[in-house]
C-alpha positions in Angstrom: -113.0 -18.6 -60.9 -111.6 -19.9 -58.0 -108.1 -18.7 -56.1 -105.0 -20.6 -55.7 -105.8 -20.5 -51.9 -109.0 -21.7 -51.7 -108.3 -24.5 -53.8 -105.3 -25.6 -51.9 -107.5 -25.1 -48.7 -109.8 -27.3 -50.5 -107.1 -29.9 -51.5 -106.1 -30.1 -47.8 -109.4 -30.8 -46.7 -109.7 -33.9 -48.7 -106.5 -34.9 -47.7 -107.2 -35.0 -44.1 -110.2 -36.3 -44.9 -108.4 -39.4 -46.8 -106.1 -39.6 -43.9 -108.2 -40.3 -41.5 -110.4 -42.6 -43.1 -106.7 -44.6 -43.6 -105.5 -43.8 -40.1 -109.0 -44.8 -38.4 -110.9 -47.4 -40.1 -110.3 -51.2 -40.5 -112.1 -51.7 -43.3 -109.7 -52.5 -46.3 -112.2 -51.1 -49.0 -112.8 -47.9 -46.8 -109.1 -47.5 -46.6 -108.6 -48.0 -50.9 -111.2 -45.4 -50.8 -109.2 -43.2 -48.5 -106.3 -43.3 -50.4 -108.2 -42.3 -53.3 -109.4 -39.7 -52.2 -105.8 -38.3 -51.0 -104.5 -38.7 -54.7 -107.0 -37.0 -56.2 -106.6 -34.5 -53.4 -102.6 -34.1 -54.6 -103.9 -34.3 -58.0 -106.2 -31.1 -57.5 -103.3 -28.7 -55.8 -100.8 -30.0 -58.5 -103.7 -29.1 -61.5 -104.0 -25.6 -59.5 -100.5 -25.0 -59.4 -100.0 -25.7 -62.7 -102.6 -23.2 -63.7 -101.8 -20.5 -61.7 -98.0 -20.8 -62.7 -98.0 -21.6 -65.7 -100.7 -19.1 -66.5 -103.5 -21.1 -67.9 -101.9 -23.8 -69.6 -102.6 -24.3 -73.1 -106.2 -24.9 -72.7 -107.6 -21.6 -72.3 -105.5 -19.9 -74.8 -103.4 -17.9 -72.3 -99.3 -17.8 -72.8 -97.3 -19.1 -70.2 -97.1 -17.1 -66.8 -93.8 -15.2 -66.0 -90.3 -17.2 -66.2 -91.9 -20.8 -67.4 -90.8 -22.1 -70.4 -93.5 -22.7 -73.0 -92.6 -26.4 -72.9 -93.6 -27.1 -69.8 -96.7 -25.0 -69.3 -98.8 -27.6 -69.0 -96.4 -30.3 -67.0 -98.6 -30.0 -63.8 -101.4 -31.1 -65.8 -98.7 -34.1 -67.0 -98.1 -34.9 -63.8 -101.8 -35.4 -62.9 -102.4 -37.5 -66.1 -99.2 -39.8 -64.6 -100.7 -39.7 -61.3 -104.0 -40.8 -62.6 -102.5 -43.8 -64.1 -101.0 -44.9 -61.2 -104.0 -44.9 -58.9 -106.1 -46.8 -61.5 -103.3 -49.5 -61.6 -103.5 -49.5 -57.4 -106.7 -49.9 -57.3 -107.0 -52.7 -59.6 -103.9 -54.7 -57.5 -105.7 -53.6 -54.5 -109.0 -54.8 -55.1 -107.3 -57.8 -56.7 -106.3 -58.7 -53.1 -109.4 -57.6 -51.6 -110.8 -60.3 -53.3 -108.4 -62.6 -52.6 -108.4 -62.0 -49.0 -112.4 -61.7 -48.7 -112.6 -65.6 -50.6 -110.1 -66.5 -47.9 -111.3 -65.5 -44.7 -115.1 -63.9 -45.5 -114.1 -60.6 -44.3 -112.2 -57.5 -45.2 -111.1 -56.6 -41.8 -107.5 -55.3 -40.9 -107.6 -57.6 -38.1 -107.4 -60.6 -40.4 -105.0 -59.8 -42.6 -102.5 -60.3 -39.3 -101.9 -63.7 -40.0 -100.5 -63.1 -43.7 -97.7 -62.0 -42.2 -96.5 -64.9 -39.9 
């Protein structure tokens, strides 16, 4: 089994991985991706805190870890379900305007997207 540290070091990676991608590309499906992959990378260090807190959770049959309630042993992995949700709804309103924009202009570049605005 993996260590709380590792998998946080892990989760960071990912995160500056989905960083840059935002930060450095133009492409608008590159940066959806990127900002994927950040979410999942905050929903990774929020599943390993909730496990190494909480003592297991409820899955593997372990009681909760010191001073956490046995209500909300398993709110990290709440909080990932939520999280879930909400990137599943971004993505479909941003590809939803992906489209929109690619049927407008035939392209998905940043650089288009600039007259939107005025």
């Amino acid at each position: 089994m993996l260590s709380l540290p590792s998998v946080l070091l892990l989760s960071a990676v990912l995160f500056a991985i989905g960083a840059y991608g935002v930060i450095a590309r133009r492409n608008l499906l590159v940066m959806l991706m990127s900002i994927e992959l950040q979410l999942n990378a905050v929903n990774l260090a929020l599943a390993a805190f909730s496990r190494h807190f909480a003592g297991g959770g409820g899955a593997g049959g372990l009681p909760p870890g010191p001073g956490v309630a046995p209500g909300l042993a398993d709110s990290g992995q709440m909080f990932v379900l939520m999280s879930m949700a909400v990137a599943a709804c971004e993505v479909a309103v941003g590809l939803a305007l992906l489209i929109a924009l690619f049927r407008w202009k035939r392209s998905v570049l940043t650089d288009d997207m600039a007259e939107l605005a005025g």
